[in-house]
Backbone as a ProteinNet text record, in pm:
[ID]
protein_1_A
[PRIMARY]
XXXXXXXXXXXXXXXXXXXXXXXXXXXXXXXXXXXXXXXXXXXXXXXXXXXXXXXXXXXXXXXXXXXXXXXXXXXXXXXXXXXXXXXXXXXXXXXXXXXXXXXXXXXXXXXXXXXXXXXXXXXXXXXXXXXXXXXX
[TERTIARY]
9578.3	9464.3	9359.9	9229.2	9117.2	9060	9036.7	8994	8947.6	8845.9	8774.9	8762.8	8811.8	8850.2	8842.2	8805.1	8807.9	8954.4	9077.8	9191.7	9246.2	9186.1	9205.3	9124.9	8999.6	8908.4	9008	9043.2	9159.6	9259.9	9327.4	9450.7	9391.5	9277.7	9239	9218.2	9136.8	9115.3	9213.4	9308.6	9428.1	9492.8	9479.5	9565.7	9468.3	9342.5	9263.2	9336.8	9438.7	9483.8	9346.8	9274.5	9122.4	9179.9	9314.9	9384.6	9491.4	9650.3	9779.2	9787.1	9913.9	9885	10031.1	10047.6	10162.4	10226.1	10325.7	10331.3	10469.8	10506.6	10611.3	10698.4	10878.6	10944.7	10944.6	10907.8	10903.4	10800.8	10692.8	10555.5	10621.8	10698	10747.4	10844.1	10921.6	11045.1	10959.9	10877.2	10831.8	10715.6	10676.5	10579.1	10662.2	10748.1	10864.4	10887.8	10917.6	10986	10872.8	10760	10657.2	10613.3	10619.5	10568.9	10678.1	10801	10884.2	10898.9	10841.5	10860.6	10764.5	10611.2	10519.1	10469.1	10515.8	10508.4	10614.1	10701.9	10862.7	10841.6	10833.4	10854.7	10740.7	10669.1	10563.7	10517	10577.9	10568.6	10629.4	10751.5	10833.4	10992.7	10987.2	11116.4	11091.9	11156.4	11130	11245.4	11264.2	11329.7	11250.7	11139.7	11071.7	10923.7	10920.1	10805.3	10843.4	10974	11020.4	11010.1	11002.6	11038.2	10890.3	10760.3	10670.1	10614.2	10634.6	10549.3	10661.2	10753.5	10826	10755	10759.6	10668.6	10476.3	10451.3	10296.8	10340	10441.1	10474.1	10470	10521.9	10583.2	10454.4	10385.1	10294.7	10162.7	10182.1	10070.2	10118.1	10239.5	10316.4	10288.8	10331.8	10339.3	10489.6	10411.4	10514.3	10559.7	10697.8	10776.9	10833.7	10777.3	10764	10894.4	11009.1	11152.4	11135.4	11213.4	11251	11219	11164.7	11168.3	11270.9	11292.4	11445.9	11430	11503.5	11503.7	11382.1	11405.4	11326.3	11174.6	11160.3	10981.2	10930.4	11064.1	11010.8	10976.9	11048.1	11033.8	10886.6	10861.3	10695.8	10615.2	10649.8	10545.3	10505.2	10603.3	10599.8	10569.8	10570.2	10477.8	10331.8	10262.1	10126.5	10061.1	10132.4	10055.6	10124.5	10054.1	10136.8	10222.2	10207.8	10229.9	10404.9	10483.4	10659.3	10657.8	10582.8	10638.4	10535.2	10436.3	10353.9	10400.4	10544.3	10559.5	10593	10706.7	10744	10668.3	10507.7	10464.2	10346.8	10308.5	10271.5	10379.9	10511.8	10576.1	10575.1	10538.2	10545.6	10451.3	10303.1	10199.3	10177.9	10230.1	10255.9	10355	10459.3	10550.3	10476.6	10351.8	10327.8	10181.8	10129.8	10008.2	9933.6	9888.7	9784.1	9683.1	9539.1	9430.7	9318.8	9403.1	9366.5	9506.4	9424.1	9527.3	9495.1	9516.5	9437.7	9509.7	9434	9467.6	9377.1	9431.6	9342.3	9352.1	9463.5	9528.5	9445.2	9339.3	9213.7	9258.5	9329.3	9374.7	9460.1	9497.7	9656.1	9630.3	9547.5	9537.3	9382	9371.5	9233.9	9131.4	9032.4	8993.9	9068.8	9081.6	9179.7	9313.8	9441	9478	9470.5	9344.2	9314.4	9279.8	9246.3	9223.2	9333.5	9413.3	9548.1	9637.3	9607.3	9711.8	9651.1	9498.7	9434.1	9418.6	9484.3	9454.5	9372.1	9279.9	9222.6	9233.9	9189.7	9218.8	9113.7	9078.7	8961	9060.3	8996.1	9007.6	8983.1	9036.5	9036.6	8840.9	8740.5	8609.8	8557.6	8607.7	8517.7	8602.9	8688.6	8727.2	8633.4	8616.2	8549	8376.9	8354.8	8187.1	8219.9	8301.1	8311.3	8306.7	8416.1	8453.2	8308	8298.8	8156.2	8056.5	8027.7	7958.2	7994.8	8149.2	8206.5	8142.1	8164.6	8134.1	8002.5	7914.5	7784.5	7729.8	7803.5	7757.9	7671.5
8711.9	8707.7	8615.9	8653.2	8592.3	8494.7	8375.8	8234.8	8235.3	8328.5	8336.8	8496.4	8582.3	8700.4	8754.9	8899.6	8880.6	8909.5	8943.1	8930.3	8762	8674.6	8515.9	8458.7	8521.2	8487.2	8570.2	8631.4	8697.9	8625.1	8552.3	8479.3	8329.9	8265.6	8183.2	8174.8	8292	8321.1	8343.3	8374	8413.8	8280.8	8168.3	8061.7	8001.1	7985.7	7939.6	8022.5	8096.7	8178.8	8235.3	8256.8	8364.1	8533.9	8542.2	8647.5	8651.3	8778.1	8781.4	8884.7	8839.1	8920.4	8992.8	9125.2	9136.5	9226.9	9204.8	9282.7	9338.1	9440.5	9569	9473.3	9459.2	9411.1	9495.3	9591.7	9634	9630.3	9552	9505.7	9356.9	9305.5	9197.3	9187	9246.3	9267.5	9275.3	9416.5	9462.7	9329.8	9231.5	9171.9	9081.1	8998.4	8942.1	8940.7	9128.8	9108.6	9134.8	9208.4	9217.9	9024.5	8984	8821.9	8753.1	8756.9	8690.4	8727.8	8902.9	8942.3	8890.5	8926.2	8861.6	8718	8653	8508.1	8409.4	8459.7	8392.2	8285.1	8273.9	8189.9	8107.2	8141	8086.8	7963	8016.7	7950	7856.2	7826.9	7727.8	7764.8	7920.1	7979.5	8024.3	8174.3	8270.3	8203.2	8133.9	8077.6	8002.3	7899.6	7844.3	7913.6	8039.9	8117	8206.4	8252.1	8303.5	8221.5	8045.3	8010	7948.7	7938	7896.5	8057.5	8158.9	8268.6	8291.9	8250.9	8280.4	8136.5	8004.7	7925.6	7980.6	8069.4	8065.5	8207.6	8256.8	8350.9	8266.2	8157.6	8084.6	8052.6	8005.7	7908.4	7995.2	8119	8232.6	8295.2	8229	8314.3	8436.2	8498.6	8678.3	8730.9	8808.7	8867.3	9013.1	8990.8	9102.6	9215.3	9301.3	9471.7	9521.1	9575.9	9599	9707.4	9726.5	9874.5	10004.4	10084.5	10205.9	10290.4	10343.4	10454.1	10597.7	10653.6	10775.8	10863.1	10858.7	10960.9	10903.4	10756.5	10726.5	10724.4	10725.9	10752.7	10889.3	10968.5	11124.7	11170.6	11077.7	11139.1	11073.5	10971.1	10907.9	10960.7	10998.1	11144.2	11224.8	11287.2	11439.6	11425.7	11259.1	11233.3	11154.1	11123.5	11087.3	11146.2	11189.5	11237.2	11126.9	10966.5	10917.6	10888.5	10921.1	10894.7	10773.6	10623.3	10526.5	10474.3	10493.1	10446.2	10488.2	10559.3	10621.3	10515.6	10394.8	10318.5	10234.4	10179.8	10092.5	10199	10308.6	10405.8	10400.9	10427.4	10399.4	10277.7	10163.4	10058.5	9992.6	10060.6	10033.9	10144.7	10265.6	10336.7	10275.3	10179.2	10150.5	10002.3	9936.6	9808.7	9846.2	9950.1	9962.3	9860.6	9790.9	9666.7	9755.5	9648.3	9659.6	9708.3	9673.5	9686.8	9745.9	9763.6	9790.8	9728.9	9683.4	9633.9	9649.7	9676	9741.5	9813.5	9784	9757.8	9913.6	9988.8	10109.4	10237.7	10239.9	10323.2	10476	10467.7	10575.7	10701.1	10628.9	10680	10672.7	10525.2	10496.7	10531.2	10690.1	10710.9	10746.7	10783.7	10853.2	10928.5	11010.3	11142.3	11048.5	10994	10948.7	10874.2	10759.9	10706.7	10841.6	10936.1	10990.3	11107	11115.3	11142.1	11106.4	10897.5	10859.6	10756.3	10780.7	10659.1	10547.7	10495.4	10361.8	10364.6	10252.7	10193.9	10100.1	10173.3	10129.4	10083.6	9965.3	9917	9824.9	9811.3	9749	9586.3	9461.5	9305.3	9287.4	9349.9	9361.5	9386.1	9541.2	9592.6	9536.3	9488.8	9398.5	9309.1	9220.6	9063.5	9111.4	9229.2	9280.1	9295.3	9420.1	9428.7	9314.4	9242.9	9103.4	9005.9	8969.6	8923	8979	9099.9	9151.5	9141.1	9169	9124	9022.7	8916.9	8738.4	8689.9	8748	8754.5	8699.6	8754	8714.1	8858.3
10606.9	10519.2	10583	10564.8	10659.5	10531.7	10604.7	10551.9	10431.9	10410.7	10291.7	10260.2	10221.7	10207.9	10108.1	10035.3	9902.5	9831.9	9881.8	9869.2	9824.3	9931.2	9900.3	9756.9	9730.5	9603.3	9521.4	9485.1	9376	9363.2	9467.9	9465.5	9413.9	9427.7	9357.6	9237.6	9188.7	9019.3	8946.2	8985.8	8966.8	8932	9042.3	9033.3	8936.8	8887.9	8772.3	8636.5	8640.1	8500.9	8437.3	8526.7	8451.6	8429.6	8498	8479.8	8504.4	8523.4	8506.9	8649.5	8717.2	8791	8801.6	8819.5	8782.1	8957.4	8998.3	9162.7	9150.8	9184.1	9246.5	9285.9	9287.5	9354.4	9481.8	9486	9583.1	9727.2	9687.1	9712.8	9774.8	9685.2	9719.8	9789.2	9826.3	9937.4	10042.7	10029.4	10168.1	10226.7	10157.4	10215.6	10247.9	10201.7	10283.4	10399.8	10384.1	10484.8	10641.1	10609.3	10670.7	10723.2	10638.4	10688.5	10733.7	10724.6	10809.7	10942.2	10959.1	11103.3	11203	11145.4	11219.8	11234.3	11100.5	11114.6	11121.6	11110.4	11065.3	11165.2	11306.6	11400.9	11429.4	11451.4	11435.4	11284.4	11202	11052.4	11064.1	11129.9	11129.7	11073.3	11032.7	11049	10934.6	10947	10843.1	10655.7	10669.7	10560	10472	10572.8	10514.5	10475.2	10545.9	10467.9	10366.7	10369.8	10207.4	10133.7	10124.1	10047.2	9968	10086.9	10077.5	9998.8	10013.5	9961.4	9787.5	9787.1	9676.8	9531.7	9609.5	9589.9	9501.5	9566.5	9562.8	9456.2	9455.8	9298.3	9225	9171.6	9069.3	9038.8	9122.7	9087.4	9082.3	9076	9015.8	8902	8844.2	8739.2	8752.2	8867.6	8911.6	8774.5	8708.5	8644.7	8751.6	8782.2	8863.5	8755.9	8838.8	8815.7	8881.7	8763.5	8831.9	8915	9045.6	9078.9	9017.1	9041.9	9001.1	8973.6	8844.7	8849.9	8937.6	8939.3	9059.8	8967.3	8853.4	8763.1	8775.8	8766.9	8806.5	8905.8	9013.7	9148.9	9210.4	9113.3	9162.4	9077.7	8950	8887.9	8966.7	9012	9113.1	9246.4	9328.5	9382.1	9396.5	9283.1	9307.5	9249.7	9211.2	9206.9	9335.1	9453.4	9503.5	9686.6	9780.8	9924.3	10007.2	10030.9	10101.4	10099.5	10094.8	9993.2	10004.5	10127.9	10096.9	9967.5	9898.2	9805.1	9705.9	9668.6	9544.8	9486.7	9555	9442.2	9378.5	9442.8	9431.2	9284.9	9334	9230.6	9095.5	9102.5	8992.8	8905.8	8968.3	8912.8	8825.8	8912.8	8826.2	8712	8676.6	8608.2	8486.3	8539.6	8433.4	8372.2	8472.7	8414.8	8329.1	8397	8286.7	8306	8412.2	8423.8	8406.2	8390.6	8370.5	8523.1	8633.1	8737.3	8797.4	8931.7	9077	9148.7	9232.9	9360.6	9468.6	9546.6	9717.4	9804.4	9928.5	10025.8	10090.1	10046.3	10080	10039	10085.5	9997.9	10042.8	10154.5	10227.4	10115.7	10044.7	9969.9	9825.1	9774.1	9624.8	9630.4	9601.4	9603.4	9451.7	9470	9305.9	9282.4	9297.7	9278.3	9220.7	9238.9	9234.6	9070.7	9104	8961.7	8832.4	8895.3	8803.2	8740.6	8802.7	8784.8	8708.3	8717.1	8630	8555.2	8531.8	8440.9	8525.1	8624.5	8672.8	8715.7	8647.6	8730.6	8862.4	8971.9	9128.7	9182.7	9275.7	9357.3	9475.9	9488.7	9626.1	9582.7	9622.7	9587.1	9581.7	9708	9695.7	9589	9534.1	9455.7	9298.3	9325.7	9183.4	9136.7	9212.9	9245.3	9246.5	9256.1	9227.4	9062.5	9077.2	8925	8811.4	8833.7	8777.6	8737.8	8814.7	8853.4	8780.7	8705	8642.3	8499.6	8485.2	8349.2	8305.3	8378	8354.9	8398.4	8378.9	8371.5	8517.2	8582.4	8721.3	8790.1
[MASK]
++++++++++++++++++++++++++++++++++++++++++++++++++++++++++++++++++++++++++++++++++++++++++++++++++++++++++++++++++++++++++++++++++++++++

């Protein structure tokens, strides 16, 4: 994540409780395990960056989004092409947030939102939006 990013301004507002943020265990495995590979050593050992990113859950009170059952993974499935985005599609389907957010514009497209009601943007076009909510 780049210094000042609009992914990093979300993770701040977030840590102000101006909102809830709720993430996929499956979102959360895979970034795990995605950040222990490329940073693990470099970090000072992939133990202490699970423990530093498991850390920065707690302390965003991330409410975790269980696994998907075979049955929400298979409706999730046949709404969106990519098979690895189904579970993370199932999840926001079973959490019903107010948002989506992702950077994955490729896969979580209009079509998509309009498929299953979610509302989807990107961490940018949140933080425009947002910003307009709150009289900015």
């Amino acid at each position: 994540m780049a210094p000042w990013s609009a992914s990093r301004g979300v993770l701040i507002l977030g840590r102000a409780a101006l909102f809830r943020f709720a993430v996929a265990e499956f979102v959360i495995e895979e970034t795990e395990r995605v950040l222990a590979g490329k940073l693990g050593g470099a970090y000072g050992g992939r133990e202490l960056l699970r423990a530093d990113f498991r850390l920065m859950l707690k302390r965003l009170r991330v409410e975790r989004i269980p696994h998907a059952s075979q049955e929400e993974f298979r409706q999730a499935r046949a709404l969106i092409r990519h098979t690895n985005d189904a579970p993370v599609l199932a999840a926001a389907l079973k959490a019903a947030p107010d948002w989506v957010l992702t950077d994955n514009t490729a896969h979580f497209t209009a079509e998509i939102s309009a498929r299953t009601g979610l509302r989807i943007a990107t961490p940018e076009e949140f933080l425009r939006k947002a910003g307009r909510l709150f009289g900015g």
